[in-house]
N, C-alpha and C positions, 0 to 999 in steps of 0.2 A: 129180684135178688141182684146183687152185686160180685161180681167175679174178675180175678186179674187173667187176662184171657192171652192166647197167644196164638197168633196167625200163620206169622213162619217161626224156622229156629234162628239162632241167632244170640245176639247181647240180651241183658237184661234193658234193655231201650227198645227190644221186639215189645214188654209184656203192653199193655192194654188195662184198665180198668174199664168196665160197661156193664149193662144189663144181660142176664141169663132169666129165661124162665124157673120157675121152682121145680125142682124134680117130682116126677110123680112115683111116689114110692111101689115096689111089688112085693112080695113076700119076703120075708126073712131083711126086712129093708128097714134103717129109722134115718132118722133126717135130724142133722147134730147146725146147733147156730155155733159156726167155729167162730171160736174166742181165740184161739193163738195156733200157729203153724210153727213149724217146723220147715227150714230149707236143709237140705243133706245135700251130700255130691250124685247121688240118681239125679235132683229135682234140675243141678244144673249140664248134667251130661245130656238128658235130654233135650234141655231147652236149648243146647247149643248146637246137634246133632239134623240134622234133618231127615235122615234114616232112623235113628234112635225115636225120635217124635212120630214118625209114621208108623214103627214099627208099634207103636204102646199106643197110638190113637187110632191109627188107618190116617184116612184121610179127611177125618174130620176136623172140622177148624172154625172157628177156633178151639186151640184145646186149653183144659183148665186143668194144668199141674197141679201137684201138691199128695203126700201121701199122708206125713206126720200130723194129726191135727188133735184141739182138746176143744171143748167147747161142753154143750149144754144140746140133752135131746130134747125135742119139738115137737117131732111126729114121730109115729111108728105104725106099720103095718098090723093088721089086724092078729097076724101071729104071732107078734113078739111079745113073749109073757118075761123074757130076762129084764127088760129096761123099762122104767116108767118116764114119761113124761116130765123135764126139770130134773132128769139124772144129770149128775158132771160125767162126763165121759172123756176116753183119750184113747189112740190108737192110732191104725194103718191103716189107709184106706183101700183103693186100687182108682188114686186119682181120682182130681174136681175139690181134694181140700182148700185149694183158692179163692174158695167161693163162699162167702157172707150173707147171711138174710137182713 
């Protein structure tokens, strides 16, 4: 997968494009091929912040912002009976909507 990644905070000249593994889903989990994002004032307080990024990541790095996203589900968890497969979906994430399959 492909994801705009970010190492420190900073400009938007921090973000990164590069490869991420695919997530491996757990319960109550579907995995959306985002088609469009959303950037809001969180997506850039954070990225500017280096307290703010640690606070919402720890200290993982890179992190992959993003909350706003719409797209097309893929996969889903064995227990998800609300969404099929090739649903459109849209919503809030809790971060990683930067990230593309």
């Amino acid at each position: 997968m492909k994801a705009i990644l970010l190492n420190s905070a900073g400009g938007a000249e921090n973000f990164i494009y590069g490869d991420i593994d695919k997530p491996v889903l757990h319960a109550g989990e579907i995995l959306v091929k985002i088609k469009n994002i959303g950037m809001n004032p969180m997506d850039a307080q954070i990225r500017g912040n280096e307290q703010l990024l640690t606070r919402v990541f720890g200290t993982e790095r890179p992190a992959i912002l993003g909350w706003d996203i719409s797209g097309e589900v893929v996969e889903k968890a064995n227990d998800i009976t609300d969404f099929e497969i090739g649903d459109a979906v849209f919503g809030l994430t809790s971060g990683r909507g930067y990230a593309i399959m």
